[in-house]
Residue, then its C-alpha position, 0 to 999 in steps of 0.5 A: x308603341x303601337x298601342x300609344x299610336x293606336x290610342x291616340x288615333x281613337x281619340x282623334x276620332x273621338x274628337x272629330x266626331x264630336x266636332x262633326x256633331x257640334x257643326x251639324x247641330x249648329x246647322x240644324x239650329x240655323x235651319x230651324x229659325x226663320x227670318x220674320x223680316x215683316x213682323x220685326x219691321x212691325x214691332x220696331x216701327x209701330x210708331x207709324x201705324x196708326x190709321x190703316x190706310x184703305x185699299x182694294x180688299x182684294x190686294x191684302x192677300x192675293x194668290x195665284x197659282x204662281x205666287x202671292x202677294x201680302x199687303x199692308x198699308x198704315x199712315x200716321x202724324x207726318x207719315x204719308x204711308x207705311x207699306x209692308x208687303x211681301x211678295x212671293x213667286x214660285x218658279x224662281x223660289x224667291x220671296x221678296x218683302x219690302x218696307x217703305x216709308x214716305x212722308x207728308x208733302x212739307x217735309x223733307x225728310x228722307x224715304x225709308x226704304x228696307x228690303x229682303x230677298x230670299x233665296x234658297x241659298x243666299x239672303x239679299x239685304x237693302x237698307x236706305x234713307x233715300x234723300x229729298x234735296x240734293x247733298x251737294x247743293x244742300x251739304x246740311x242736310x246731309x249732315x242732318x239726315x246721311x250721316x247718321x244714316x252712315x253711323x247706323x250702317x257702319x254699325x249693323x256691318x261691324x257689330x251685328x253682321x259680322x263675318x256673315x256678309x258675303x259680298x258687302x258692294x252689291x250692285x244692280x244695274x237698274x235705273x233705281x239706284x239713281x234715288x239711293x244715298x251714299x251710304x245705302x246698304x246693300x249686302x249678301x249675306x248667310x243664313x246666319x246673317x239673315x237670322x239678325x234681321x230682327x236687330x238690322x230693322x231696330x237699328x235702322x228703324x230706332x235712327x228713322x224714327x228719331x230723323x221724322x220726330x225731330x224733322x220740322x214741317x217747311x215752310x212754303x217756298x224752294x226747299x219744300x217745292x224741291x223735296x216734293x217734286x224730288x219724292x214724286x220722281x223718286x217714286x216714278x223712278x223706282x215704280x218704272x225700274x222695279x226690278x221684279x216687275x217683270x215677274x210679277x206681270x208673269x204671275x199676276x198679269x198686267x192689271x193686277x201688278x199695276x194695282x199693287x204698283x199703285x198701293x205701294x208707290 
């Protein structure tokens, strides 16, 4: 009897172990990857960079002993700007890379908005179409351009994220949130969940790109005058309640992160 109890004690300690290993690999494989939030954004979205778009020489790669900033900007057809930027501070270990896409004064079609903050120990993503015209007084635009905007996300939630979503309502108390849509994305997520990166940019990315092409330029009169004056608001509001603002005039100074303000709004 004694011989049966201890055999199967080691055996138990033989499967533990083995379960132990699997995990530890699972988690070394994790920590080996890394999350190429700007470079997946590139390849889904190449479609909009046509022309770079000339800037201060200065701001493409800035550094400080504080931290460092990596900026891009492209335009295209009916693409105002594209701008991939990257930004990284060293006292709070966090790096913060954005992409936004706003189009061409005459149309009204949505402001791409995509967003990745790393921490050492959580990962924040923000995915959006911030709308031009209001959706209540025009219901057909959003049938037009938030609901697919709500298939989309319903669909990186359930078949790619997963169970990797630690908190998947996200608030923020910043003055910002007045632009986002309905249906805006904003989830914490694991490691893990942050490795999908590649795949959330195609999805998001791939129903943008089908929005713009099939977006017409409007005509003079109140739809176009609304969509424009609503993108100029839009692009205060965000630039005056940018949450890392405050950081970044710590790193950069006020001039410098005025300038890089300017680049990206």
């Amino acid at each position: 009897m004694k011989q049966v109890l201890r055999s199967d004690c080691q055996r138990h300690r033989v499967i533990l172990l083995a379960l132990l290993v699997t995990v530890l690999l699972f988690f070394e494989s994790a920590s080996a990857q890394t999350i190429d939030f700007i470079g997946s954004a590139k390849n889904t979205l190449s479609t909009f960079m046509e022309t770079p778009v000339a800037f201060d020489e200065t701001l493409h790669h800035y550094e400080t002993e504080g931290g460092s900033i990596d900026l891009e900007v492209y335009t295209s057809d009916n693409i105002e700007k594209i701008v991939f930027s990257s930004i990284k501070i060293e006292s709070t270990g966090v790096t913060e890379e954005s992409v936004f896409i706003f189009p061409k004064e005459g149309y009204e079609f949505p402001v791409f908005w995509a967003n990745v903050t790393r921490f050492s120990f959580i990962n924040i993503l923000i995915f959006d179409f911030l709308p031009l015209q209001d959706l209540v007084m025009n219901p057909e635009y959003g049938q037009t351009y938030m609901e697919p905007l709500k298939a989309t996300k319903a669909a990186v939630m359930d078949d790619i994220l997963k169970r990797t979503v630690r908190d998947k309502a996200v608030e923020f108390s910043s003055l910002a949130m007045y632009a986002y849509s309905p249906y805006k994305m904003i989830a914490r997520v694991s490691k893990r969940g942050a490795l999908k990166i590649a795949d959330i940019v195609d999805a998001y990315g791939k129903t943008y790109i089908d929005l713009s092409k099939q977006a017409p330029k409007l005509e003079e009169g109140q739809a176009r005058t609304y969509a424009t004056q609503r993108l100029a608001a839009l692009r205060k509001l965000m630039r005056e309640n940018d949450p890392g603002y405050k950081y970044m005039l710590e790193v950069f100074g006020e001039e410098t992160t005025d300038k890089i303000m300017d680049v990206i709004f």
